[in-house]
C-alpha positions in Angstrom: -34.8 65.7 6.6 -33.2 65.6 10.2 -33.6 63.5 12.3 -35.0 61.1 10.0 -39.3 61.2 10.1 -40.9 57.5 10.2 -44.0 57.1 9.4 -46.8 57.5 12.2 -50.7 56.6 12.4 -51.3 57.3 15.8 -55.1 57.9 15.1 -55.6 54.4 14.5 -52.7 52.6 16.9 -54.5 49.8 19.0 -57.3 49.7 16.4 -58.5 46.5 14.4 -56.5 45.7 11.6 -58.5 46.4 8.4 -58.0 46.9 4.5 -60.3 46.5 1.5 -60.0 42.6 1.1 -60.9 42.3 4.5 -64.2 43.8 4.0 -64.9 41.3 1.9 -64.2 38.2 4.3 -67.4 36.4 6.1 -68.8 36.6 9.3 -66.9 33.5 10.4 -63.6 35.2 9.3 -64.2 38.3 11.2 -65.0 36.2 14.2 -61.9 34.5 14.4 -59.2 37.2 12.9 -61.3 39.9 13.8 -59.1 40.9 17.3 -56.1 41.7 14.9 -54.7 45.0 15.9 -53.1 47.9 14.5 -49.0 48.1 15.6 -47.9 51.7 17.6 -48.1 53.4 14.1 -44.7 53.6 13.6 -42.3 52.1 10.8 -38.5 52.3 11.0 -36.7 54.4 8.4 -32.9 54.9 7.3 -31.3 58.1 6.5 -29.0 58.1 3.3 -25.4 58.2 4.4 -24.5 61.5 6.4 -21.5 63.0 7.9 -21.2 64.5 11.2 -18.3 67.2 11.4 -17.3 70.0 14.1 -17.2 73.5 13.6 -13.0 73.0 13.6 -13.2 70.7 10.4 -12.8 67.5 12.1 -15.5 64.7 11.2 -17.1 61.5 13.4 -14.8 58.7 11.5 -15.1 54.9 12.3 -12.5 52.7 12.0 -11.6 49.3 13.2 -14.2 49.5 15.9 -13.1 52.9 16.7 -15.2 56.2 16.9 -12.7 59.1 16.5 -12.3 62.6 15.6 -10.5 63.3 12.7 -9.8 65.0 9.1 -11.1 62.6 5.9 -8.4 61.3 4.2 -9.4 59.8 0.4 -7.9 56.9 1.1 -10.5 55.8 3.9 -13.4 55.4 1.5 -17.0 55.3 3.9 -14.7 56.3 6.9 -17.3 59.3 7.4 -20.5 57.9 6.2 -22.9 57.1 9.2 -26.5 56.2 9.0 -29.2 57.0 11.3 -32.7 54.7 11.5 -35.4 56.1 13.5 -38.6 54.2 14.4 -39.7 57.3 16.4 -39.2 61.1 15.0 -36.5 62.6 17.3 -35.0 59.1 18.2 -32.2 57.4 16.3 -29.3 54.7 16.7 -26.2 55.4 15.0 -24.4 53.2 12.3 -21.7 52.9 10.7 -20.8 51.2 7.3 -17.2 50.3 6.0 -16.3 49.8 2.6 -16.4 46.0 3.0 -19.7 46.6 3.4 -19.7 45.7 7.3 -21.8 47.6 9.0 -21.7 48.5 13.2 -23.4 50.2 15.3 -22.6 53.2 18.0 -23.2 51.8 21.6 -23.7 53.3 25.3 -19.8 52.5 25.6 -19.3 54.6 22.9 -17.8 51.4 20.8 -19.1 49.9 18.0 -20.6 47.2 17.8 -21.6 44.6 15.2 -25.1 43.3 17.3 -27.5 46.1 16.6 -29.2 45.0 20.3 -26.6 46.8 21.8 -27.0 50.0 19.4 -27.4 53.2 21.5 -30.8 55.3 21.4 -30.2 58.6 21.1 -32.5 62.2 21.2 -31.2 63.9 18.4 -32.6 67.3 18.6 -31.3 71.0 17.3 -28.7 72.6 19.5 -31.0 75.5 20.2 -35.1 76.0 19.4 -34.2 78.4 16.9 -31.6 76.4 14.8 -34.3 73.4 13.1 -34.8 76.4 9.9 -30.9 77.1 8.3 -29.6 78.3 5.3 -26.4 76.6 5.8 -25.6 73.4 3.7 -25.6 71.1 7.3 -27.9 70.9 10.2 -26.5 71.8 13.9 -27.3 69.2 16.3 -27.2 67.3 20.0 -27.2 63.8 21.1 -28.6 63.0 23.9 -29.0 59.4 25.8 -32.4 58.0 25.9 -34.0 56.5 29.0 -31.2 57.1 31.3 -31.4 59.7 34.9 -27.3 60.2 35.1 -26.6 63.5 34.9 -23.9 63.0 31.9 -26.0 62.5 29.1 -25.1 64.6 26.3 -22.5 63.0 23.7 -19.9 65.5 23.8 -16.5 65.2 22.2 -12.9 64.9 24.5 -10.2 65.0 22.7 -9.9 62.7 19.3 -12.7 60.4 20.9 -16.0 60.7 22.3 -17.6 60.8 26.4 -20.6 61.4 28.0 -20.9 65.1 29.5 -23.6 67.7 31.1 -22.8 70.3 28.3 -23.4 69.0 24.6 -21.2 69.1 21.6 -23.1 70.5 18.5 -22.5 68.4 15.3 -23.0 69.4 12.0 -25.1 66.9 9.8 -24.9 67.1 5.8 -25.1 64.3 3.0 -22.1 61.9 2.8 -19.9 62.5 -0.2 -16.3 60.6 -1.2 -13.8 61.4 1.2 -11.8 62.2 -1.9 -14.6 65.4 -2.5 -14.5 68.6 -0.4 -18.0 68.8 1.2 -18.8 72.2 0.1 -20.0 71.8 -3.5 -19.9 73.7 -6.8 -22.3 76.4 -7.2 -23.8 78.2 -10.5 -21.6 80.7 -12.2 -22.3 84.5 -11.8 -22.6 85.0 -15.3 -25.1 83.5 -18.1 -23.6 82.5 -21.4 -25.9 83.0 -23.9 -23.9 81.9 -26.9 -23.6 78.8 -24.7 -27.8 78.8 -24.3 -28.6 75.3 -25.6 -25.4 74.3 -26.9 -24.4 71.6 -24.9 -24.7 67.7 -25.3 -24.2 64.7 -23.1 -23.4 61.7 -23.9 -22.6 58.4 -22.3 -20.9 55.0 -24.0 -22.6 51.7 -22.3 -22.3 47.9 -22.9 -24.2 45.4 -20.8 -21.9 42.5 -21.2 -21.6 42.0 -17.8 -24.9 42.7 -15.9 -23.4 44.4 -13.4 -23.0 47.3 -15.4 -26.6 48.1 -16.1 -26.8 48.5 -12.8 -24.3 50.9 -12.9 -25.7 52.7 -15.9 -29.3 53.6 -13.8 -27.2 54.6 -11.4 -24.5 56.8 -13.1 -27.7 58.1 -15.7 -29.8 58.9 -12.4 -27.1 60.9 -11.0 -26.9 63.1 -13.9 -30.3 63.8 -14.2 -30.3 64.6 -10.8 -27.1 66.4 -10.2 -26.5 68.1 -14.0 -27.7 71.7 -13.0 -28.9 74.3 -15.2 -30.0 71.4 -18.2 -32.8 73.9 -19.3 -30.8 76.4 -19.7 -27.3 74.5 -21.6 -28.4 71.1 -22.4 -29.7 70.5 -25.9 -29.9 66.6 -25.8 -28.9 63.5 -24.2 -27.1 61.1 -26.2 -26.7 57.5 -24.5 -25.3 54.6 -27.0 -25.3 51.0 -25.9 -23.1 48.8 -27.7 -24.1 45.3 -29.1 -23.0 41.7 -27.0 -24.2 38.0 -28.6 -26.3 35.8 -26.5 -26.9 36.0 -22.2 -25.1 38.9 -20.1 -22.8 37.8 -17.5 -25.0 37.9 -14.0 -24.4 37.4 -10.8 -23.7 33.8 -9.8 -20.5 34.0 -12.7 -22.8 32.7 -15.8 -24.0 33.6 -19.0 -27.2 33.2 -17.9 -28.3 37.0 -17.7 -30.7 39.4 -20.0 -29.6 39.5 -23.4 -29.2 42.6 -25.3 -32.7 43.6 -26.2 -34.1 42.5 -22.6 -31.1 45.1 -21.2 -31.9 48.0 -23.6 -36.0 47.5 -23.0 -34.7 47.7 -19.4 -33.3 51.4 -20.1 -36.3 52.4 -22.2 -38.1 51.2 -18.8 -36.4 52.6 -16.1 -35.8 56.4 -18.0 -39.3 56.8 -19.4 -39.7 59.4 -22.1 -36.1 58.2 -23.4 -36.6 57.3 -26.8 -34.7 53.9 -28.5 -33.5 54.2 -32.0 -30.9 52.7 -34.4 -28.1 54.9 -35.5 -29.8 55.7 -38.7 -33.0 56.2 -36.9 -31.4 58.8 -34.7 -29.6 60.7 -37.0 -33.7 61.3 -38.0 -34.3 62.3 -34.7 -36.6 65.5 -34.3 -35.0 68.7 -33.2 -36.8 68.8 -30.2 -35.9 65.2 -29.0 -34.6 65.7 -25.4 -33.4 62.0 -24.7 -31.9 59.3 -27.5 -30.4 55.7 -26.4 -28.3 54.4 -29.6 -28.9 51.1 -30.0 -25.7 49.8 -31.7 -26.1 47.0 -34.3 -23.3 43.8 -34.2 -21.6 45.7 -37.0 -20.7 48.4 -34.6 -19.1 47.1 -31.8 -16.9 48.3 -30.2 -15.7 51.9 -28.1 -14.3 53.8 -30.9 -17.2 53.3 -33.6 -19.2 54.2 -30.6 -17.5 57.2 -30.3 -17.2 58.2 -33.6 -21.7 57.9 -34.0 -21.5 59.9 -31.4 -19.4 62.7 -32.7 -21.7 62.6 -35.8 -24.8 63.2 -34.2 -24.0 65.8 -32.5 -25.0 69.3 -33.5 -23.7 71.5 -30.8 -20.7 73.2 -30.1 -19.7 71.4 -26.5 -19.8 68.0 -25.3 -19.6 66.7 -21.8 -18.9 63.0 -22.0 -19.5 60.2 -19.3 -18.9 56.9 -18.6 -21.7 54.0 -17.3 -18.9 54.1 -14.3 -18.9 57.3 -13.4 -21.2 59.0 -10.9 -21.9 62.6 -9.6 -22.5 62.9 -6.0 -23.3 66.6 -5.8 -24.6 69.1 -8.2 -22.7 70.1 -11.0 -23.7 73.4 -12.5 -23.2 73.6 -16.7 -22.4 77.4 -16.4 -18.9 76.5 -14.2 -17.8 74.1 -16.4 -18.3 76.6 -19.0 -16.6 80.0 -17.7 -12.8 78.9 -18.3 -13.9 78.8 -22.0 -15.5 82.0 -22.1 -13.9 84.0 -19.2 -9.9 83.0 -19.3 -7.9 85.3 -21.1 -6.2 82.9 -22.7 -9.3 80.9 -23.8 -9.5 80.8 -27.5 -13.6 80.8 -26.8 -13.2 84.5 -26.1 -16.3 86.3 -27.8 -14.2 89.1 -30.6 -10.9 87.3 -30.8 -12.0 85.0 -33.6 -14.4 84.4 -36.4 -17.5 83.4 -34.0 -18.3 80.6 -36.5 -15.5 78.8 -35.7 -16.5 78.9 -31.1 -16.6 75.2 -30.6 -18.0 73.7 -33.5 -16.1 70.8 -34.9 -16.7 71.7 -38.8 -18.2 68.9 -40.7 -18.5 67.6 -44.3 -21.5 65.1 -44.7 -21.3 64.7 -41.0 -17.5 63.9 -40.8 -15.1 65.8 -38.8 -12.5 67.4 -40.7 -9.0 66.9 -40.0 -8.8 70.7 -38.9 -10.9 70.9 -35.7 -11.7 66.6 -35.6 -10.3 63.6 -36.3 -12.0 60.2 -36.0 -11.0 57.4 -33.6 -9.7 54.3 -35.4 -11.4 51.0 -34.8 
């Protein structure tokens, strides 16, 4: 939420320090540790990344040192994204982090600044009483200078830059996406397509090789599970494969010295619990009702197109959506949209009635091989 809410224990501020291994400790401990007390009660959180726009379009942007007021442009990656920390619920400094992965903060001067010392406290309230609930996608709040009597204490926009004024500037607040996405995201389709209902699988090609990219994966696989809408509705199954690499993974410090295969894969299993690990003959087993499947490729099946090509023959449904352990989604994507050009186009040769409804989207098969009509397998 906004502003950001750090923890508080005001109950017990200015109280002894205690916890359950302390009960434990002697007379003689007590004595001597015994005066240890309890902080104010208050931790210091971070916001996730957030943009602050005007009502005209144009956002907070950073660059070189410089606060401005400006349109995104995908070129200026993190050019938007700001981050607020708050040790106290209504108070917050103001950061910003560049895609060097610098980070400065907003000061008094209205500069930025790379020694947080000099970071700005700011009230960051709702422009009015009535404006904390909202239906809209962003927040509409006020800055305000903390611990100062001048008169001119609102932050308040002039021009393409920023200055201190008696009447405040409302800002908008919302989650940071690319500068190369609009900030209004997809929403569901009006329509539900049954003959879609459970008809849809995702799959995702991996390889660990470098350690990096398991990183990656958790992070690309997250996203989906967090951002695929409607998955109840569409989504049959989940279909990751991991391909095979001999000995260490490449890590960090540039050596071979990282998992090997079977620590990385026992690392997914970890990580997505409820995921099930099989061999590709083992998953071609796989019960009807299996939600989640990692492949685990043998060294006979290296490589992207064999990958591929398991993948094509486990699946039973008549759409695929396919990503890479690259690839991430940053807002919600809704199954149903990516959907209605098939069904709703008049052009679309999905269109329920204009063909034999055997033939909507399934990829005909003979012992599980595509046939050169509606498939055709990737070479190696």
């Amino acid at each position: 939420g906004m502003p950001p809410t750090p923890y508080l224990e005001p109950i017990t501020a200015g109280t002894e320090t205690r916890n359950w291994d302390e009960i434990e400790k002697k007379a003689s401990w007590w004595k001597e540790h015994g005066d240890r007390l309890h902080t104010g009660g208050a931790l210091s959180v971070e916001s996730a990344a957030k943009v602050l726009y005007l009502a005209d379009g144009r956002f907070l942007l950073h660059d070189d040192g410089a606060v401005v007021l400006g349109h995104r442009t995908p070129e200026q990656v993190l050019s938007s994204s700001w981050l607020l920390s708050s040790k106290q619920f209504g108070m917050v400094h103001l950061a910003g982090l560049d895609n060097k992965g610098q980070m400065t903060w907003l000061s008094c001067d209205l500069r930025l600044v790379q020694d947080w010392s000099q970071a700005c406290l700011f009230w960051m309230t709702a422009s009015r009483w009535d404006h904390w609930s909202t239906d809209l996608m962003a927040g509409d709040y006020v800055f305000r200078r903390v611990g100062t009597t001048d008169a001119d204490t609102f932050l308040t926009v002039d021009g393409d830059g920023l200055t201190w004024s008696k009447a405040a500037t409302s800002f908008h607040v919302a989650e940071w996406v690319p500068e190369l996405c609009p900030l209004r995201g997809m929403t569901r389709s009006p329509k539900t397509y049954n003959d879609a209902m459970g008809e849809v699988t995702f799959t995702m090609t991996t390889y660990f090789h470098i350690y990096a990219r398991s990183i990656m994966f958790r992070q690309a696989f997250a996203s989906v599970l967090t951002h695929l809408k409607e998955q109840d509705l569409y989504i049959k199954e989940f279909l990751v494969i991991n391909d095979w690499y001999d000995g260490k993974s490449l890590t960090f410090n540039g050596t071979f010295t990282g998992p090997d295969v079977h620590k990385t894969r026992q690392e997914m299993l970890t990580f997505f619990p409820g995921c099930i690990g099989a061999s590709t003959d083992a998953a071609k087993q796989r019960p009807g009702d299996q939600k989640c499947s990692f492949i685990f490729k043998t060294e006979a099946e290296k490589g992207q197109p064999k990958a591929l090509n398991i993948l094509l023959d486990l699946m039973v449904t008549k759409f695929w959506i396919h990503f890479e352990d690259d690839n991430v989604f940053y807002q919600d994507v809704y199954v149903s949209r990516l959907l209605a050009p098939m069904y709703d186009h008049p052009d679309s040769c999905w269109r329920r009635g204009e063909q034999d409804p055997a033939d909507w989207g399934a990829v005909s098969t003979n012992s599980g091989v595509p046939s050169s009509a509606t498939g055709r397998r990737l070479e190696s």
